[in-house]
Phi, psi and omega in degrees: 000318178297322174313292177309297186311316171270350164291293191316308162330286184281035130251024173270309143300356165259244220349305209283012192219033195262185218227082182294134146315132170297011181240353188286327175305324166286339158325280183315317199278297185284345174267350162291349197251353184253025166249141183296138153354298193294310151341287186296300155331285157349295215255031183255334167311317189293352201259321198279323178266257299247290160341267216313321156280352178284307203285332168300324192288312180277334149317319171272345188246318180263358183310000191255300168317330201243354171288284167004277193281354198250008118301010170284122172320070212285156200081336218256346186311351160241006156238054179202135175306178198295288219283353150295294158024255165359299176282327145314318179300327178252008142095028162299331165312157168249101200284151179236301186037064167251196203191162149210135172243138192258177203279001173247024181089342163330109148260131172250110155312076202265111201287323176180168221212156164224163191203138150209192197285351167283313184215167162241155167223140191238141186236132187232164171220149245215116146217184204201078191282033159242355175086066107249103181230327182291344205265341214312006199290340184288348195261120180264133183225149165205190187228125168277105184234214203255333200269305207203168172254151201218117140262158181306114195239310133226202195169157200208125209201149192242110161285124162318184181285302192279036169054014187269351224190106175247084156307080161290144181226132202235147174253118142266138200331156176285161189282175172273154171303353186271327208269150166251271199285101169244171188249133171244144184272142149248147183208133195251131148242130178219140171064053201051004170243174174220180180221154179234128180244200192231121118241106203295121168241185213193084175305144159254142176284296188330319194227028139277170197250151168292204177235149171271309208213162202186063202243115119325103205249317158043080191207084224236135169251088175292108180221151172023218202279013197242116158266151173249111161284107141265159215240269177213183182221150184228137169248127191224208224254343189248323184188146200239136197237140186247111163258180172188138170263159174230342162196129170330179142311302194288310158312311178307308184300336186270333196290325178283331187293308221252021194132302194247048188285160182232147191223094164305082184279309165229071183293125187264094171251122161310109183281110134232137209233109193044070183062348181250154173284146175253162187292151164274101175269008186133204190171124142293141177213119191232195207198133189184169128032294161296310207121199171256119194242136175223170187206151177230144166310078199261200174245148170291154212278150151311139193274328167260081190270100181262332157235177157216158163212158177235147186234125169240139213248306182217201149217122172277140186212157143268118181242170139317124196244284193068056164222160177231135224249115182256123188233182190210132213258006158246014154266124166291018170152063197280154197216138147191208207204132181243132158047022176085022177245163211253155190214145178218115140336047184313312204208160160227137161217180145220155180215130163066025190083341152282132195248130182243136151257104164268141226225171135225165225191162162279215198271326185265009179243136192234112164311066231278284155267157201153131183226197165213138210247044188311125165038032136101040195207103196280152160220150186259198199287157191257315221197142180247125127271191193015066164272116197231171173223143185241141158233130180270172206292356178262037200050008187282147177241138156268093220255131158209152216181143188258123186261129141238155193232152195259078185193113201237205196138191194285292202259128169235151170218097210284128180263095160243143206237333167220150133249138171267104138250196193218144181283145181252158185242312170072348207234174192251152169223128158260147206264107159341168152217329158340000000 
């Protein structure tokens, strides 16, 4: 299919680029006229099956090509990445150009959809003959169908000069295979009211795209107290997703009893495909039911698809800590270690009634909550200052920064109840293809 498609494709670019000679009309024109009345007469039923087969014979041979190709969404060429592009180009879209206008003249376009097994995306345009087409931000959409409702999950849109006229191409969960007819909702707030509109579409089966690559991966990765489950990853044609968990339903649950809850602020993982990285398109981690679950985004796979591999490089967590630290404020450069990151005490003074603590810490780790336990009475932090960053001579980069607390006395003890930092992982796993 791909062969037929780029054979189609370039002769679709010779037609368009062939030429009548400017001579031919006078050519033609003068050889009619030297053939007789009778002549003419004749041979013109004949003239007329011939014309009528030449233009079938070029209709039939190209009608597949120029239907093909004559769905491409137009306009949309910035706001949309290479491999949808792409895919715009080979008329992969489902044109729909349906419309709703809301009463202050606000239009929504909805010009056409792509559907494959991952996402629906839909691509529309917003206009506005008052020039606030930038305000329409107020304007909420989902798509409604018979089994559930889809929401909008991102999305990236280009404004004219004159704010008059916003191409978007927006992604939403994918629909279920039960649905045909969805709706897409609109809903406008202006002045504190809202209005609500409709545009009903209709998937064709015919011109959703499948999945490329489709893997189990059932693969667990461990560094310190944090492990990651990757689960599987699926790839279509529009875009490719790594799911994964970090922690059950039960794990979550012993972790909220005792304490020690974990808060995932960023997992950093890589897509790689025949030695290159693929682009990164986001990523998600929700907390649910299930437990804590994330998926990270790619870009779609190469098409002379030889590895894939996932690298995986660092995870940021916020965690629970609860411990307390007894420091001495005529020690110099007291040391120890949370959850294995080394936190080091340069100074303790005071001034002006405040006990100031300076801490250095590596560069990602952040005392998130943190008080001081002045005379068995916590107090909390007022202020952070003079926070600087060092990069020492092994590369390591460093953060140091003065905690105050408005409060002094004898005995102290620093109370940190969460920190962030981040685990490094380092490491590659490789992915079937098969």
């Amino acid at each position: 299919m791909k062969e037929i498609e780029k054979i189609l494709y370039e002769n679709k670019i010779d037609i368009d680029k062939i030429e009548v000679p400017e001579e031919l009309e006078s050519r033609l024109y003068n050889a009619l006229e030297d053939t007789s009345l009778a002549k003419r007469k004749k041979r013109s039923w004949k003239s007329k099956v011939a014309v009528v087969c030449i233009v079938v014979l070029l209709l039939g041979y190209n009608f597949n090509a120029l239907a093909y190709y004559g769905r491409e969404f137009l306009g949309y060429d910035q706001v949309m990445y290479g491999t949808l592009r792409e895919l715009n180009k080979l008329g992969k879209g489902q044109y729909i150009g349906k419309s709703y206008t809301f009463k202050n003249g606000l239009t929504v376009i909805l010009d056409g959809i792509m559907v494959d097994e991952n996402q629906l995306l839909a691509f529309y345009t917003v206009k506005d003959p008052n020039g606030k087409v930038d305000e329409a931000s107020k304007l909420q959409m989902f798509i409604k169908g018979f089994v559930k409702e889809y929401n909008p999950q991102s999305g990236q849109g280009k404004i004219n000069d004159e704010k008059t006229e916003i191409k978007w191409v927006h992604s939403f969960e994918k629909p279920s295979l039960f649905e045909k007819t969805l709706h897409l909702k609109l809903q406008l707030i202006e002045n504190n009211t809202g209005e609500i509109g409709d545009i009903s579409f209709t998937i064709d089966p015919n011109k959703a795209m499948g999945h490329t690559l489709k893997q189990r991966i059932n693969k667990t990765v461990k560094i310190g107290d944090t492990k990651l489950y990757l689960e599987s990853i699926s790839a279509t044609p529009t875009q490719t997703i790594l799911y994964g968990t970090i922690q059950n339903i039960i794990e979550l649950a012993k972790d909220q009893i005792l304490g020690e809850r974990i808060r995932p602020n960023d997992l950093n993982i890589k897509l790689i495909a025949n030695g290159e990285e693929v682009e990164s398109h986001g990523a998600g981690i929700k907390t649910d039911m299930q437990g804590i679950r994330f998926h990270n985004d790619y870009d779609a796979l190469p098409q002379d698809l030889e590895s894939v591999q996932l690298y995986i490089d660092s995870f940021s967590v916020n965690r629970d800590v609860n411990k307390k630290i007894s420091i001495n404020k005529n020690i110099e450069n007291q040391e120890f270690e949370v959850l294995g990151q080394n936190i080091r005490i340069d100074e303790v003074y005071e001034s002006e009634e405040s006990t100031y603590v300076t801490i250095t810490t590596a560069q990602d780790v952040l005392l998130s909550k943190v008080g001081l336990i002045v005379a068995g009475e916590r107090v909390s932090l007022r202020e952070t200052i003079k926070s600087d960053i060092y990069k020492l001579k092994d590369g390591r980069i460093i953060h140091n920064r003065t905690l105050c607390f408005p409060k002094t006395g004898d005995n102290y003890k620093l109370s940190i109840d969460k920190m962030t930092y981040t685990e490094i992982y380092n490491k590659t796993i490789d992915i079937p293809i098969d």
